[in-house]
C-alpha positions as a printed NumPy array, in Angstrom:
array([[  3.175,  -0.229, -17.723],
       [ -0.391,   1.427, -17.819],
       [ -1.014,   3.87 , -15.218],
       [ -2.935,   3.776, -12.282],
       [ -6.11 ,   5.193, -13.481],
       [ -7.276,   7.719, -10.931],
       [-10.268,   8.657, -13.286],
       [-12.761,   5.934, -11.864],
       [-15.286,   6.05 ,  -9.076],
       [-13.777,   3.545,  -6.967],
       [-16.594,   4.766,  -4.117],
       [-18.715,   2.087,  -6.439],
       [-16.508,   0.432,  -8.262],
       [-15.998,  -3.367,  -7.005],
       [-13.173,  -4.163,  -8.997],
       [-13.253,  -7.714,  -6.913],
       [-16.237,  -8.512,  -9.803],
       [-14.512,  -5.847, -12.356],
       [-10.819,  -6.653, -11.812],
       [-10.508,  -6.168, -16.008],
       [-10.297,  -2.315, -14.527],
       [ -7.379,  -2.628, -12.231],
       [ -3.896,  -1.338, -13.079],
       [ -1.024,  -2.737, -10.644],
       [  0.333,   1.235, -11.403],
       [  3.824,   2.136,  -8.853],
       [  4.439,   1.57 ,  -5.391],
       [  1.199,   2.331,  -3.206],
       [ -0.835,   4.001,  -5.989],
       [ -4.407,   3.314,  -5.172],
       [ -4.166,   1.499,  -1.682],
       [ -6.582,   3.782,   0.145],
       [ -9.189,   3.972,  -2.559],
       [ -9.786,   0.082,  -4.744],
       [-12.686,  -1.335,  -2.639],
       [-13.702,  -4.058,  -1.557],
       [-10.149,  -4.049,  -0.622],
       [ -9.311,  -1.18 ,   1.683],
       [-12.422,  -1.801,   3.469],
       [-11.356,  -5.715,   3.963],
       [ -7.793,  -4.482,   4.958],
       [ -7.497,  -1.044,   6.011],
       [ -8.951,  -1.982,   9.642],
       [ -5.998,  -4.388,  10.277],
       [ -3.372,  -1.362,   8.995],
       [ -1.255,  -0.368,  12.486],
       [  2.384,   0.604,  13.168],
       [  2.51 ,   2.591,  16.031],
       [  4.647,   0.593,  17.781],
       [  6.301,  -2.788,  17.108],
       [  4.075,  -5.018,  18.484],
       [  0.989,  -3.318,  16.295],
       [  3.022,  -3.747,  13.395],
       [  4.025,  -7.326,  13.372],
       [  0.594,  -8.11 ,  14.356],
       [ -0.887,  -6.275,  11.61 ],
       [  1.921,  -6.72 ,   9.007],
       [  1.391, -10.535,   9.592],
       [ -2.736, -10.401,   9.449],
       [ -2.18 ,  -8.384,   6.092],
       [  0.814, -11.357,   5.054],
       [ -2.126, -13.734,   5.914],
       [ -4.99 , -12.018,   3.617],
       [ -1.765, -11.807,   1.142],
       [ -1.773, -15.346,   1.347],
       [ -5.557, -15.992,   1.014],
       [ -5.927, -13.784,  -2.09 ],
       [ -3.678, -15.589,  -3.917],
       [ -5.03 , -19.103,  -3.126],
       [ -8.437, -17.792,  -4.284],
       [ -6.786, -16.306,  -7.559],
       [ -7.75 , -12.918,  -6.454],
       [ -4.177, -11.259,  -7.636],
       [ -6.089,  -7.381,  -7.258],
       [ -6.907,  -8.319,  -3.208],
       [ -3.136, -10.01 ,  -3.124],
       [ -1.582,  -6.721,  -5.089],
       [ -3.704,  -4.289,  -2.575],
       [ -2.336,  -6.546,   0.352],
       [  0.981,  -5.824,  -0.765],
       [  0.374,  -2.442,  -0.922],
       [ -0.384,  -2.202,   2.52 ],
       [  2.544,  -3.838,   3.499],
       [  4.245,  -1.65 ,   1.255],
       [  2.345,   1.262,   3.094],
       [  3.234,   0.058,   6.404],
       [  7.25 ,   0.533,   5.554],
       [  6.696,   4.025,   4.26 ],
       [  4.737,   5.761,   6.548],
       [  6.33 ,   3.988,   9.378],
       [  9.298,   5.422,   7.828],
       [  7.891,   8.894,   7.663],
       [  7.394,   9.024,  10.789],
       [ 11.143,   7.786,  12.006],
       [ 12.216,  10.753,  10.143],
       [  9.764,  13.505,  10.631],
       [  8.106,  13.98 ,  14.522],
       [  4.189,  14.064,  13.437],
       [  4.403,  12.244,  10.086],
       [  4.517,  15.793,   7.845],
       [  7.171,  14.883,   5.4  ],
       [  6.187,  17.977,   3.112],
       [  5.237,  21.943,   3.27 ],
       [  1.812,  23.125,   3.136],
       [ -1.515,  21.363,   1.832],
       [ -1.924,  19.095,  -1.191],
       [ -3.056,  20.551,  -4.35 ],
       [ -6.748,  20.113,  -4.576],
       [ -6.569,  18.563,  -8.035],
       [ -4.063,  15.577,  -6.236],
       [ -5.92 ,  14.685,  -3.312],
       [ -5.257,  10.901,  -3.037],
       [ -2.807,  10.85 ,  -4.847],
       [  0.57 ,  10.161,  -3.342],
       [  3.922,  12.507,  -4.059],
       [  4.965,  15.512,  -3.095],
       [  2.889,  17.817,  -5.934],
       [  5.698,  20.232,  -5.871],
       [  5.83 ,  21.229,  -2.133],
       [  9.215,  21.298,  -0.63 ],
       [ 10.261,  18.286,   2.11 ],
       [ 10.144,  19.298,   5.489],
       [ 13.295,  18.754,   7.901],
       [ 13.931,  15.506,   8.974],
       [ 14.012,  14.984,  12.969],
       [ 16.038,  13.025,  14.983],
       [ 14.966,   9.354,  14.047],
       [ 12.297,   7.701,  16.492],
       [ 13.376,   3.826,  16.839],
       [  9.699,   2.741,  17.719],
       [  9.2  ,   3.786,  14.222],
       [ 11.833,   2.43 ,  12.865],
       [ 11.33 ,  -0.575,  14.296],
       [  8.1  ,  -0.433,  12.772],
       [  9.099,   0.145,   9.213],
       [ 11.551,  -2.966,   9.517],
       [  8.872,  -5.562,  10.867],
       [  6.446,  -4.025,   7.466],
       [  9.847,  -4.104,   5.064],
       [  9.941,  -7.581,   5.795],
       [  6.873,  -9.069,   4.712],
       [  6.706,  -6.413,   1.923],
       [  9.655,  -8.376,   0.864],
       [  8.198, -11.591,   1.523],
       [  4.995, -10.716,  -0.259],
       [  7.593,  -9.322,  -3.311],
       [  9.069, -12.663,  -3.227],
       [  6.248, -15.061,  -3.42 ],
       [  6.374, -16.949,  -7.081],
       [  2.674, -17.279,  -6.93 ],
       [  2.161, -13.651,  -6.793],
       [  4.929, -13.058,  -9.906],
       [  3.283, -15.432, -11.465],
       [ -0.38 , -13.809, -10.768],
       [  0.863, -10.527, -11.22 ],
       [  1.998, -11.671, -15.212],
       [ -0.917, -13.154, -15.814],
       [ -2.937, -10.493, -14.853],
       [ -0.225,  -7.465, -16.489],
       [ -0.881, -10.277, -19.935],
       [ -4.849, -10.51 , -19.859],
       [ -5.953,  -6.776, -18.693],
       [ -2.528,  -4.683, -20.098]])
C-alpha cells in the first residue's frame, strides 16, 4: 500500500477537488492535516468525558455516513480517522495522567507525524475510567465505521483508481 505522502502542502491542497492525491496510508496518518476535512471535522473531535465522546463520536459516525452517500470515500476515510483518533488518544490518556505517552520533544523533521521517533515511552499511570470510558464509546463506532460494506467497497475502489 502507497504511503501516506507527507511531502504535499495540504495548508492548500483541497484534496475534496484533488482526491487523485490522497493515500488511505496506516491508522491515523494524516487526520490533523487533509483539508477540507479536519476543518469540517476537527471542531466536533471531544473525549473528555463520556458524554463528549458519544456525542462527538456519533456527529463524526454521522459525517461518516454522509461522505459515503455523496461518494466522498477521502471525507468518509478522514471521518474514520477521527474515530480512530478518538480511541487512541482517549486511550493515552487512561494510561498516562496528562496525555505524554513519550520522553522529550518530537524530532523537528517529524512534526505531524505520528510515532514515537525513537523517544522512549513514558510510565503508564494508574488507569483513569473517564478515559477509558471514552476510548470504548470511540472504539465502537471506529468499528462500526470499519464495518460498513459501503466504505470497503469505497475504500477498493478508490485503493483500484488512485493506487
Amino acid at each position: 500500500m502507497p504511503k501516506f505522502d507527507y511531502s504535499l502542502d495540504y495548508r492548500t491542497l483541497d484534496l475534496r477537488a484533488h482526491p487523485e492525491l490522497y493515500r488511505v496510508g496506516v491508522g491515523e496518518q494524516g487526520v490533523l492535516l487533509v483539508q477540507p476535512y479536519k476543518g469540517e471535522i476537527l471542531p466536533h473531535w471531544r473525549f473528555a468525558t463520556p458524554d463528549a465522546a458519544r456525542e462527538s463520536s456519533e456527529t463524526i459516525y454521522g459525517l461518516f455516513l454522509d461522505y459515503l452517500k455523496a461518494g466522498d470515500f477521502v471525507g468518509a476515510d478522514m471521518a474514520r480517522k477521527f474515530l480512530q483518533m478518538g480511541f487512541t488518544r482517549s486511550r493515552r490518556y487512561a494510561n498516562h495522567k496528562g496525555g505524554k505517552k513519550y520522553d522529550g520533544p518530537v524530532p523537528d523533521d517529524k512534526k505531524g507525524q505520528s510515532g514515537a521517533h525513537g523517544r522512549p515511552e513514558l510510565p503508564r499511570t494508574p488507569e483513569d475510567p473517564v478515559k477509558a470510558e471514552s476510548a470504548r464509546i470511540f472504539k465502537a463506532k471506529w468499528d462500526q465505521a470499519e464495518a460498513n460494506e459501503d466504505y470497503a467497497r469505497q475504500k477498493k475502489e478508490h485503493k483500484a483508481k488512485y493506487g
